[in-house]
N, C-alpha and C positions, 0 to 999 in steps of 0.2 A: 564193857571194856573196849569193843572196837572203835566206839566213838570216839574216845579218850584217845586211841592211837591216831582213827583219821585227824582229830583234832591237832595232834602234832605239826606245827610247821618243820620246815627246816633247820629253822636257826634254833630250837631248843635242844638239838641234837648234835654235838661234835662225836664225830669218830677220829681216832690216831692211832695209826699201828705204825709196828717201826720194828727193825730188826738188825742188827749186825751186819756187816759186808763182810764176811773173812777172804781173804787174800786169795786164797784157791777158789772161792767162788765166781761167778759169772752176773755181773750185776744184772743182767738182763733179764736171769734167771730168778735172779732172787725178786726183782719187781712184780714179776709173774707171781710168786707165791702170795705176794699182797693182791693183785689185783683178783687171783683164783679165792680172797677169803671175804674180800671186802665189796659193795658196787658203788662205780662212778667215782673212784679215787684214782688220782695220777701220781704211782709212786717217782720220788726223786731219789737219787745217791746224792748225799749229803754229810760229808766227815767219819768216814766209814760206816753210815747204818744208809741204813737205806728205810724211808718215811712216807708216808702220805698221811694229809688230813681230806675229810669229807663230811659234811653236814647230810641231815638226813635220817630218818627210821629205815628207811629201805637201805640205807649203805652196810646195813646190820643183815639183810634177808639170808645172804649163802650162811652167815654164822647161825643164824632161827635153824633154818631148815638143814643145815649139816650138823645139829646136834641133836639126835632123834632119837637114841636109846635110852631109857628111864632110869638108867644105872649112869647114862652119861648127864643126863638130867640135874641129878642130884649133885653129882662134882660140880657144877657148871653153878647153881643154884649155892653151893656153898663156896666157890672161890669169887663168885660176884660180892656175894654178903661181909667175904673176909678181908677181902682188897678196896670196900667201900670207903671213901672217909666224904664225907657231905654229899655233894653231887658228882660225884668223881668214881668209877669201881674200874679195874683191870682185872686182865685175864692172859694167861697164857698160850699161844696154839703152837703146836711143832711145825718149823719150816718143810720140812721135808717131806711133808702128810699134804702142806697146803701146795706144793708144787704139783702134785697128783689131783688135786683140787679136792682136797679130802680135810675136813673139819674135825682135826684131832686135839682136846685138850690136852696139855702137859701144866700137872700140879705142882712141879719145881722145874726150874731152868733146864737143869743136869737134863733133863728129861729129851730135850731136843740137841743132838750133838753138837749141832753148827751153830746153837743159840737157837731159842724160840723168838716166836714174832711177839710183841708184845699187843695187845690191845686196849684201847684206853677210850669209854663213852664218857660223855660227859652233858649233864640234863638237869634241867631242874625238874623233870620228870620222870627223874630215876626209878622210879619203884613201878612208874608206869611198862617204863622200857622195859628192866628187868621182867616183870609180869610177861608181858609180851614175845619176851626170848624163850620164856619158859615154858608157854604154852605147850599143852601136847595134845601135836596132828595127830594121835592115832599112831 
């Protein structure tokens, strides 16, 4: 399998996360909670959300290794598979988990008060990636 990842360039992997601005927030605050989830992305505010894209396996690493309990495993493993449609799967994280720089899924919106961050890879070596997020360090 690690082949298959080093073999990954960069352009077969988009990341996009993206989240809501709400009014009482601090956009500067809320950029931090994407840069705390994602690496080598530069978020912008953009028509109230606030967005970055990044290409790349590694722009995934803080999401690999901040999701490490095997019960958190399984959520993660099943809301990639449910949100899949071709090359394309999302995921939920709570903004407010990721400003502590804490890699928390949320399985419905409601889940995150202020809006969750949205996550979105896109690959034509999805199952590779997937695979790869899922692994367990121990």
């Amino acid at each position: 399998m690690s082949g298959k990842i080093d073999d990954l360039q960069d352009e077969n992997v988009e990341l996009r996360v993206e989240t809501i601005l709400n009014p009482s927030e601090d956009p500067e605050k809320v950029k931090k909670c994407l840069v705390n989830v994602v690496n080598g992305c530069r978020p912008v505010t953009k028509d109230g959300h606030v967005e970055a894209t990044c290409r790349g396996i590694m722009s995934l690493h803080h999401i690999r290794v901040g999701v490490r309990s095997k019960s958190s495993l399984g959520v993660f493993r099943k809301l990639l598979e449910w949100n899949r449609k071709g090359n394309v799967t999302w995921f939920l994280l709570n903004k407010q988990a990721a400003y502590s720089g804490v890699i928390s899924l949320a399985e419905h919106y409601e889940e995150s008060p202020l809006g969750p961050i949205r996550v979105t890879i896109t690959s034509k070596s999805l199952d590779t990636i997937i695979e790869w997020l899922l692994l367990n360090r121990g």
